[in-house]
C-alpha positions in Angstrom: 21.9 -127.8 99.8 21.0 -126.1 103.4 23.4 -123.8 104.9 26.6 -125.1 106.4 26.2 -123.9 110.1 28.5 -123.5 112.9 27.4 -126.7 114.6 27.8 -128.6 111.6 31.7 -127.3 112.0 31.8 -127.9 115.3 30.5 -131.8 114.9 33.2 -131.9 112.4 36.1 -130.1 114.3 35.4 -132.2 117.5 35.8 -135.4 115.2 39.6 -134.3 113.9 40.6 -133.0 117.3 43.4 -135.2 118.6 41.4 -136.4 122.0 44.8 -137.6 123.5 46.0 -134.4 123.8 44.3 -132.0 125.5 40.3 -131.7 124.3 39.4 -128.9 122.2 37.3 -126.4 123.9 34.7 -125.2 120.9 32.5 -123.5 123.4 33.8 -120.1 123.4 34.0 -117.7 120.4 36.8 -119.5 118.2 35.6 -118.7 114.9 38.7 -116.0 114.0 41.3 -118.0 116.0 43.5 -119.6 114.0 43.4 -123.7 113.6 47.2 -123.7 114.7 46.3 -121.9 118.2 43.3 -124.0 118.6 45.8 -126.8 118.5 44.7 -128.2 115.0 47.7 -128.7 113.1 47.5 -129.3 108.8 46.9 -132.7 108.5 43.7 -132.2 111.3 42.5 -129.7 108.4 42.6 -131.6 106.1 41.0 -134.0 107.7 38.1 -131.4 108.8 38.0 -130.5 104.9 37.7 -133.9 103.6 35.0 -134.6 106.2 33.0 -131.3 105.2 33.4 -133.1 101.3 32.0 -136.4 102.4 29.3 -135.3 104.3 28.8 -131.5 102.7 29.7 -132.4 99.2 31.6 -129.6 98.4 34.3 -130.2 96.9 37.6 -128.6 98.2 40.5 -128.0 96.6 44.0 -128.0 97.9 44.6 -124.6 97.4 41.3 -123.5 99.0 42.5 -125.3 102.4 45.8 -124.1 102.9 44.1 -120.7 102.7 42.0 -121.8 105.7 43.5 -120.8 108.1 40.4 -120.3 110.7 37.0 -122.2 111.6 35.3 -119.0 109.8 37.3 -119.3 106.4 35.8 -123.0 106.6 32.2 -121.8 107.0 32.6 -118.7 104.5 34.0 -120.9 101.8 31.5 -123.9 102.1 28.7 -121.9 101.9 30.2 -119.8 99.2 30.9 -122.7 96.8 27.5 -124.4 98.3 25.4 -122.3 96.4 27.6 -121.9 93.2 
């Protein structure tokens, strides 16, 4: 399994965004901002965490989404658990 980069995320996170609202702007530093201030509310990340298990295959527990809480928990714990 190849690292889980940030553009993988941001493929992902653009996906989940709710586009009828106002478009998510991934193109300044968002990494430590938390989902809820980058308008992504728990359902869109659990969305973004069963995508990253589709197409990552890393599996995801409940417990290890509600404790992401930003874009960089999501990175640190996929690559964590990727090479488990």
């Amino acid at each position: 399994m190849s690292t889980f980069t940030l553009e993988n995320l941001k493929e992902i996170m653009q996906s989940c965004a709710d586009q009828d609202s106002n478009p998510v702007d991934l193109s300044r530093n968002f990494l430590d901002v938390p989902f809820k201030e980058l308008d992504f509310d728990s359902l869109a990340v659990l969305e973004i965490a069963t995508r990253v298990q589709q197409e990552i295959g890393v599996r995801i527990s409940d417990d290890a989404v509600a404790e992401m809480t930003t874009p960089q928990a999501v990175l640190d714990y996929v690559n964590r658990e990727s090479v488990a």
